[in-house]
C-alpha positions, 0 to 999 in steps of 0.5 A, spaced: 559 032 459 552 034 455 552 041 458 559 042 455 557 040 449 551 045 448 555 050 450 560 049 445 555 048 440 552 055 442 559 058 442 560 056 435 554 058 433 555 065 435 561 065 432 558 063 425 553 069 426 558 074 429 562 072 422 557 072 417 554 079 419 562 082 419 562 079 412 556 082 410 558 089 412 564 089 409 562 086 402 561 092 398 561 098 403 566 103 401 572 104 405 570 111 408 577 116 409 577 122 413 573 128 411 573 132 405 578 137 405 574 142 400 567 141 404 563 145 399 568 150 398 569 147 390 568 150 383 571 156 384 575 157 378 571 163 373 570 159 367 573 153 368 569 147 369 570 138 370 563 133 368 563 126 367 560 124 360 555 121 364 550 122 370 549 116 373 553 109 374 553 101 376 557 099 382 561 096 377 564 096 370 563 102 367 566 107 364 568 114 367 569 119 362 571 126 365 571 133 360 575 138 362 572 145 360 575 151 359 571 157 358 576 162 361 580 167 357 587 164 360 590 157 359 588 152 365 594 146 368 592 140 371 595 134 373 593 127 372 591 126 380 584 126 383 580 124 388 574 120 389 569 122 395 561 119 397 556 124 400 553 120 407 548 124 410 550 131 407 558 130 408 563 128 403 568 123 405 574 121 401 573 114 398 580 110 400 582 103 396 585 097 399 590 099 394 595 104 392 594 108 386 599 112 383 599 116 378 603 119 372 607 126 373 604 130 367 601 136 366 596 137 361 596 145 359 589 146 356 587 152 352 582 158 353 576 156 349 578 148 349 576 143 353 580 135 353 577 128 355 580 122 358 578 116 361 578 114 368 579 108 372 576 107 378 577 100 378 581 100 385 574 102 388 569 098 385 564 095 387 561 102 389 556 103 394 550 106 392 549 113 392 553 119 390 559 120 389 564 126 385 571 127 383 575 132 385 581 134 381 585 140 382 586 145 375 590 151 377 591 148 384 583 149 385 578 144 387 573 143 380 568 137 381 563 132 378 558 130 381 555 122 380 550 118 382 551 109 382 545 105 381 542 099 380 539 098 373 
């Protein structure tokens, strides 16, 4: 009966460890997709570019402000849609929510010499991981991106 109880309070410890350790890897890990589509094959529209506002971020909370620049000498069209990645280990995966996002069906014309600014949320994937990260969207059906880093301060 003594050996039984041990055993039982053996099994319960490992249990407790086995779910604090998944626990621990789950917290603030992104959710990794497939890899990304585009690779390095991006930003490949003469004269066309997308920055953020700025180049480094906090996990959570901050505001994402993309620019959309164009310096070509022909109107650009884009959509709302984006798409965030993380780079691990010199290959970028496509970040997945726990939710759905669903974006509005716009398209934004943008002159040639102008350029336009918009937030972004990126609640839905927060709290980021550290590391470094760009968004992708398509103008002119090409993959344009921005890159970013997330630090702690």
């Amino acid at each position: 009966m003594e050996g039984e109880v041990e055993m039982k309070k053996i099994i319960t410890l490992l249990g407790v460890v086995f779910g604090s350790v998944l626990l621990l890897m789950s917290c603030g890990t992104n959710n990794l997709g497939e890899e990304s589509p585009y690779g390095e094959n991006t930003n490949q529209l003469g004269g066309v570019a997308i920055e953020l506002t700025q180049a480094t971020y906090q996990p959570e909370g901050d505001t994402f402000e993309l620019r959309v620049i164009n310096d070509s000498d022909e109107q650009i069209t884009y959509g709302a849609p984006y798409t965030l990645e993380y780079n691990d280990e010199g290959t970028w995966y496509e970040v997945e929510t726990d939710e759905e996002i669903a974006f509005i069906m716009i398209a934004h014309i943008l002159d040639a010499g102008d350029e336009a600014t918009e937030e972004l949320n990126l609640e839905f994937y927060e709290p980021l991981d550290l590391g470094h990260y760009r968004i992708v969207r398509q103008i002119n059906e090409e993959p344009l991106t921005a890159e970013f880093e997330v630090v702690e301060n």
